[in-house]
C-alpha positions, 0 to 999 in steps of 0.5 A: 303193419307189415306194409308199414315196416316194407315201406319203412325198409324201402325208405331206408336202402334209398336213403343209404347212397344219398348218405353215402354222398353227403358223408364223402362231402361233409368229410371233404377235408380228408376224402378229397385228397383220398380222391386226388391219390386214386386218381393220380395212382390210377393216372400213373398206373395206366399211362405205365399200361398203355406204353407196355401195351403199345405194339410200337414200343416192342418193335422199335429198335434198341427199345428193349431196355426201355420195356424192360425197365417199364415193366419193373416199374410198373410191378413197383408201383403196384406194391407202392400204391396197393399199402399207401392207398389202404394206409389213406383208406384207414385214416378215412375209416378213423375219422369217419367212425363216430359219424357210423356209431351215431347212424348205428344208434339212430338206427342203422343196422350194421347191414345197412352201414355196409351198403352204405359203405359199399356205395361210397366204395364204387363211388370212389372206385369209379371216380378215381379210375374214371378220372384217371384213365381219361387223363391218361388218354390225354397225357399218355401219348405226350409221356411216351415221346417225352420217354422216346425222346429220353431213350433216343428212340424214334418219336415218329410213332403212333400211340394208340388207346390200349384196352387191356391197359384200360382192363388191367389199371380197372382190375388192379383198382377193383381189388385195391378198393375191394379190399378197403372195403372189406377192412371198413366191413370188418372195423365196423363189424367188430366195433360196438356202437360206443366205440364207434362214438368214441373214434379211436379216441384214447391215449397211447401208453408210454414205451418202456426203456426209452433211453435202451431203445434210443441207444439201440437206434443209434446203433442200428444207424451207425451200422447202417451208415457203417455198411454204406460208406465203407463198403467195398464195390465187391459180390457183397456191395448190392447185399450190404446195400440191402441191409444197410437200408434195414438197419437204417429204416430199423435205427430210424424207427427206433430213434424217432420213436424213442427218442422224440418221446424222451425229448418231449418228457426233458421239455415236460420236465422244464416247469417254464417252458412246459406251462406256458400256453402255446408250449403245453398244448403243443408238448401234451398233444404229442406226448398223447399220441406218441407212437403215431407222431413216431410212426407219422416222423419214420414214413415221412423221413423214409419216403423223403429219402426215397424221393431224393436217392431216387432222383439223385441216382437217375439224374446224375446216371443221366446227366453223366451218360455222355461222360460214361460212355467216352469213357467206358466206348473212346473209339466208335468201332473196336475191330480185334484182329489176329495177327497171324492170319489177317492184314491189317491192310485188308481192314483199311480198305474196307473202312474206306470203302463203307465211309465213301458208300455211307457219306461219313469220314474216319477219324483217329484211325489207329492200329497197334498190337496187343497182348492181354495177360491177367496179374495179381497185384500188391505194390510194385510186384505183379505175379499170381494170386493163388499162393499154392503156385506162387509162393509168397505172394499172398498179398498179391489181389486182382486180377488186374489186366496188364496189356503190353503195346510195342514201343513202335506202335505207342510212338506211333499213336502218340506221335513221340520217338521215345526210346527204350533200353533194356529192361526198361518199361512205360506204365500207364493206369487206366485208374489211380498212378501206378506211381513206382519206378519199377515193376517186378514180374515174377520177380523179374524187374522193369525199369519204369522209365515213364508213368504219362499222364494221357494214353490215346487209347485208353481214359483215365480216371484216378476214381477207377479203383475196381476196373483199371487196367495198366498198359506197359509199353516194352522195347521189342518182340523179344522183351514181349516175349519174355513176360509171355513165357514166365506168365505162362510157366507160373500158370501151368501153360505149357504151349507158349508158341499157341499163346503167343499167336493169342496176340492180336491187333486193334483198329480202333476209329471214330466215326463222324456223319448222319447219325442214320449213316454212322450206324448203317456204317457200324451194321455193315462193317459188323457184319463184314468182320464177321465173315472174314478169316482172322477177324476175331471180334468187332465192337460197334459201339456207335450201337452200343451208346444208342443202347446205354442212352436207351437204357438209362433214358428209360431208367430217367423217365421210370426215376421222375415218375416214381420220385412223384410218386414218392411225394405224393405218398410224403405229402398226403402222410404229411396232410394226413397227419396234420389234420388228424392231430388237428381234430385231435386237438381241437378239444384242447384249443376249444377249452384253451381259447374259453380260458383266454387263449388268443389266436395270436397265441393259437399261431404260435402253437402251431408254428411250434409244433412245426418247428418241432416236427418239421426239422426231425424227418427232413434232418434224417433224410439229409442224412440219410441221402449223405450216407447213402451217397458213398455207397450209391458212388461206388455202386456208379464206379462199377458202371463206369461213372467216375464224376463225383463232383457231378454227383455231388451237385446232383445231390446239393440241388435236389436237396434244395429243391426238395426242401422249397418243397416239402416247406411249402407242403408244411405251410400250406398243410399247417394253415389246414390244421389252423382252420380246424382247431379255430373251428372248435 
C-alpha cells in the first residue's frame, strides 16, 4: 500500500509541469498576449539597461542630458510595468480558476495546484526575459544610434553586450513575477474549491446616489480643466499641474463610473429599445459588470491621454528646437565686456584671428553698449514693486529688464539715421507691443518716438508674456545717465559712479564653417575671454545648442519609447476586457442563439456594444488632451517655445493617428470577442 501511495505521489508531481503547459496552451487566448507584454517590458527594460550600462554613453560629450533622461525613464518604466504586469497576471488568475477548482475536486491538493503554479511562473519568467533579452541584443545597438542621432552625438561608437544590464532586466522580472506568483499562491489558498468553480462569477451591486457622483465628476472635471487652462506659468504652474491631472483622472472616474451606469438604466427604462435582442444582451451584460466596465473605460481614457500628451509634448519640443534655440541663442557667440577697462578693438582681432586659424567666417558682427536695470511694470509707468518705497505703485508687477542702447549704436545695427530729441525714446518688447506712446520712469516721462517691429539684437514673439525684456534706445550718455541715477536713488543705491561703470558692451557674432571647426572656434575663444582683463563673461552657444539638441533628442527618444508603452499597456486593457466580457457573455448568446438569435443578429450586438464603448474613453481623451494643451503651452512658453501653431498641429495629427489606431485595435479585438461568444 505504502508503495502504491509513493508511486501514486511520484505520479502525481510529474504530471504537475506537464499541466502547467497544457493550461497555458488551452488558455492561449489570454496567456499569449501576457507572454507578448513580458517580453516587450523585459525587451524595453533591457535596451533602457544596456544604453545606461555602456561605457561610451558617459564619455561621449554633451551626453549627460541623454544618461540623465535615461536613467528617469528607465525608473518610470519600472513603476509603469511592475502594476500593469500584476493587473495582466490578475485577469489570468480570474480566468483560469474554475480550471484550479476542478483540479482541486478531482484531486489535487492545493500544495500540488501551487507547484503547478510555480512552474507555469518560471516558465513564463523565462519565456518572457529570455525572448526579450535576445531581442535586445538584437535591436539595441540600433536604439542607441537612432538615440545618438537624435541627440547629435557621435554615432561612430561601439555598443557592446552589458551583463549587469542582463542581471538587473533578470532581477526586476524575478520580483515582478515572483510576486505574481505569490498573489496566485494566496487567491487559491483562500478560495474554497466551489468558488474556485464558480470564477468570480457574480454580479456587481449597483452604486448608491448615481446622479450626486455623476455631479461630483463633473466638478471634479471642471476644476481640473479650470487649473489647466487658466494657470498662470508661475512657482505654482508644475503644482497646479499635479492636481489638475487628479482631479481630472478623479472626475474621470467619477463620471464613467456613475454616469455610464445611469445612462445604461434611462436605456433599460426604453421598453423598445431595452427588449429587442441585440440591445438587451448588450445593456444587461454591462449593467452586471458595471463598476468593472467602469474601471476598464477610466484606464483606457487615461492611458490614451498619457500616450497622446506624451507624444504631442516630445514631438512638438522636437520638431520646434531649431526654432527655440534662435530664439532663446540669435548670435553664436555673446562676449560681455566692461567697458572701462577692455577695448573692444582687442576683441576684433582675436575673433579674427581664431576664424583664420579654424577655416570658419564671422558674420553679423555687432558691438554696442548696454545697461540692464530691473523695473516693475503697470501700463505705461515703470518704477519699483515694493510699495513701502515707492508709494503708490502697487499695481506695478515684474521685474521686467529694461536694457537701454545708445542712439548711435541702435543706427549702427540697424544701419538707420534716426534722430532723437530731448526726452524723447525708442521701445522695443522682446514680448506682446509695448503699445503706448510714452514711458514714465519714476514718474519722469519719455516720449516714445518709435515702437519697430524688428530689432537685430533681440527676437520677438508677441506669445512672450513671462520672459520679455524691453530695449529703450535713448539720444546720449547723459539722457542714460539720468535714469541710472533716479534708479538708483529709488533703490537705495548710494554709489552711482560704481553702478555706471556696471555698463557694459556686447559683441554679438555668428559663426559659419565645419561644425568640427565652429566649436573648436566657441572653446578657444572661451577660454581666451576668460584670461583676459575687463572680459566679464562669454556665452558659446554654438556649445550651448549642441546641449539643447542633446537634451531634448534624449527627451524624444524617452517620449517614443514610453508612448509604446503606453499603448501596449491600452491595448492589452482593451484585449483584456474584450474577451472577458466575451466569456462572460457567452451563456447569454448560447441561450439567446437556442431561442432564435442569428449570427447576423450576434454581429449587430457586438457592433452596439462598441459604439457604445468605443466613443466614451476616446471622447474623454480628446478631451482631456484639449484641456491639457493650454497648460502644456504655457508650460513650453517658460522654455522659450512660442510656436502654437506647431503645437496645435502636433496635436491635430497625433489625435488622428491615435485613432487609426486605437479603431483598428477595436475591430480587431471585437472579432475576438465574436469567436468566443459564437463558440458558446
Amino acid at each position: 500500500m505504502e508503495k502504491r501511495k509513493k508511486a501514486k505521489s511520484i505520479k502525481t508531481w510529474h504530471i504537475l509541469p506537464h499541466l502547467a503547459v497544457k493550461g497555458m496552451a488551452n488558455n492561449g487566448t489570454a496567456y499569449y498576449p501576457y507572454l507578448a507584454a513580458g517580453i516587450f517590458s523585459a525587451f524595453t527594460f533591457f535596451v533602457f539597461s544596456s544604453i545606461l550600462r555602456n561605457d561610451i554613453i558617459s564619455i561621449l560629450p554633451k551626453s549627460a542630458y541623454a544618461w540623465m533622461f535615461l536613467s528617469i525613464g528607465r525608473v518610470l518604466l519600472g513603476i509603469i510595468l511592475l502594476p500593469f504586469l500584476f493587473y495582466t497576471n490578475c485577469f489570468l488568475m480570474k480566468r483560469r480558476k474554475k480550471e484550479i477548482g476542478l483540479y482541486n475536486i478531482l484531486g489535487l491538493e492545493k500544495k500540488h495546484i501551487g507547484i503547478m503554479l510555480l512552474a507555469e511562473s518560471v516558465l513564463t519568467y523565462a519565456v518572457a526575459v529570455g525572448i526579450g533579452i535576445i531581442s535586445g541584443l538584437v535591436l539595441a545597438k540600433l536604439l542607441f544610434l537612432l538615440l545618438l542621432r537624435m541627440t547629435g552625438l557621435p554615432v561612430d561608437v561601439k555598443f557592446t553586450f552589458s551583463l549587469p544590464a542582463f542581471g538587473e532586466t533578470a532581477a526586476f522580472f524575478f520580483w515582478v513575477y515572483a510576486m505574481n506568483f505569490v498573489s496566485n499562491l494566496v487567491q487559491v489558498g483562500m478560495a474554497r474549491p466551489t468558488e474556485l468553480l464558480s470564477g468570480g462569477k457574480k454580479g456587481e451591486k449597483e452604486p448608491r446616489f448615481l446622479w450626486l457622483w455623476a455631479l461630483l465628476g463633473m466638478a471634479a472635471l471642471g476644476v481640473g480643466y479650470k487649473l489647466a487652462i487658466f494657470s498662470e506659468a508661475d512657482s505654482m504652474i508644475f503644482i497646479n499641474f499635479f492636481f489638475a491631472i487628479f482631479w481630472v483622472v478623479a472626475g474621470t472616474y467619477l463620471l464613467l463610473t456613475s454616469g455610464s451606469v445611469a445612462f445604461l438604466k434611462v436605456l433599460k427604462r426604453k421598453k423598445k429599445f431595452y427588449y429587442k435582442p441585440t440591445n438587451f444582451i448588450t445593456v444587461s451584460g454591462m449593467l452586471y459588470r458595471m463598476k468593472k466596465n467602469a474601471a476598464s473605460l477610466v484606464n483606457i481614457c487615461i492611458f490614451s491621454t498619457m500616450v497622446m500628451i506624451t507624444l504631442v509634448c516630445t514631438l512638438s519640443l522636437y520638431l520646434g528646437l531649431d526654432g527655440m534655440m534662435d530664439f532663446s541663442f540669435p548670435f553664436d557667440v555673446d562676449v560681455y565686456l566692461q567697458d572701462s577697462l577692455h577695448q573692444e578693438g582687442d576683441v576684433e582681432r582675436k575673433t579674427r584671428e581664431l576664424a583664420g586659424n579654424y577655416g570658419v567666417e564671422i558674420e553679423n558682427y555687432l558691438t554696442y553698449e548696454r545697461m540692464t536695470l530691473l523695473y516693475g511694470k503697470g501700463g505705461e509707468g515703470f518704477g519699483l514693486v515694493d510699495e513701502e518705497k515707492d508709494e503708490g505703485s502697487s499695481h506695478l508687477t515684474g521685474n521686467y529688464q529694461v536694457n537701454i542702447l545708445l542712439l548711435d549704436d541702435y543706427n549702427k545695427m540697424e544701419g538707420r539715421n534716426l534722430m532723437l530729441g530731448d526726452g524723447e525714446a525708442v521701445i522695443f518688447s522682446s514680448g506682446r507691443d509695448y503699445g503706448y506712446d510714452r514711458a514714465v520712469f519714476f514718474g519722469k516721462e519719455m516720449k516714445v518716438k518709435e515702437e519697430p517691429e524688428t530689432l537685430r539684437i533681440a527676437p520677438k514673439s508677441e506669445n512672450n508674456v513671462h520672459n520679455g525684456q524691453f530695449y529703450l534706445v535713448v539720444k546720449d550718455k547723459a539722457a542714460r545717465e539720468e535714469l541710472v541715477t533716479d534708479w538708483a536713488k529709488k533703490n537705495g543705491v548710494e554709489d552711482v559712479k560704481g553702478l555706471m561703470e556696471g555698463c557694459y558692451r556686447m559683441v554679438r557674432l555668428d559663426v559659419v564653417g565645419e561644425e568640427k571647426a565652429r566649436e573648436a572656434f566657441g572653446q578657444e575663444f572661451r577660454d581666451w575671454c576668460a584670461n583676459e582683463l575687463g572680459c566679464l563673461r562669454i556665452d558659446n552657444n554654438i556649445n550651448t545648442r549642441l546641449e539643447w539638441k542633446s537634451m531634448y533628442g534624449g527627451l524624444l527618444f524617452i517620449g517614443v519609447l514610453f508612448s509604446i508603452v503606453f499603448l501596449m499597456c491600452l491595448l492589452l486593457i482593451m484585449y483584456y476586457k474584450q474577451i472577458a466580457e466575451g466569456y462572460e457573455d457567452q451563456g447569454a448568446f448560447e441561450i439567446m442563439q437556442k431561442v432564435g438569435m442569428s449570427d447576423r443578429e450576434i454581429r449587430g450586438t457586438i457592433r452596439r456594444q462598441i459604439l457604445l464603448v468605443f466613443f466614451v474613453p476616446v471622447l474623454g481623451a480628446v478631451m482631456h488632451t484639449c484641456a491639457g494643451l493650454a497648460m502644456v503651452g504655457k508650460l513650453f512658453e517658460v522654455l522659450g517655445f512660442f510656436d502654437a501653431v506647431l503645437l496645435k498641429m502636433c496635436t491635430a495629427g497625433i489625435i488622428l493617428v491615435f485613432a487609426g489606431i486605437y479603431g483598428g485595435s477595436y475591430v480587431a479585438t471585437a472579432k475576438t470577442y465574436y469567436g468566443i461568444v459564437s463558440r458558446g
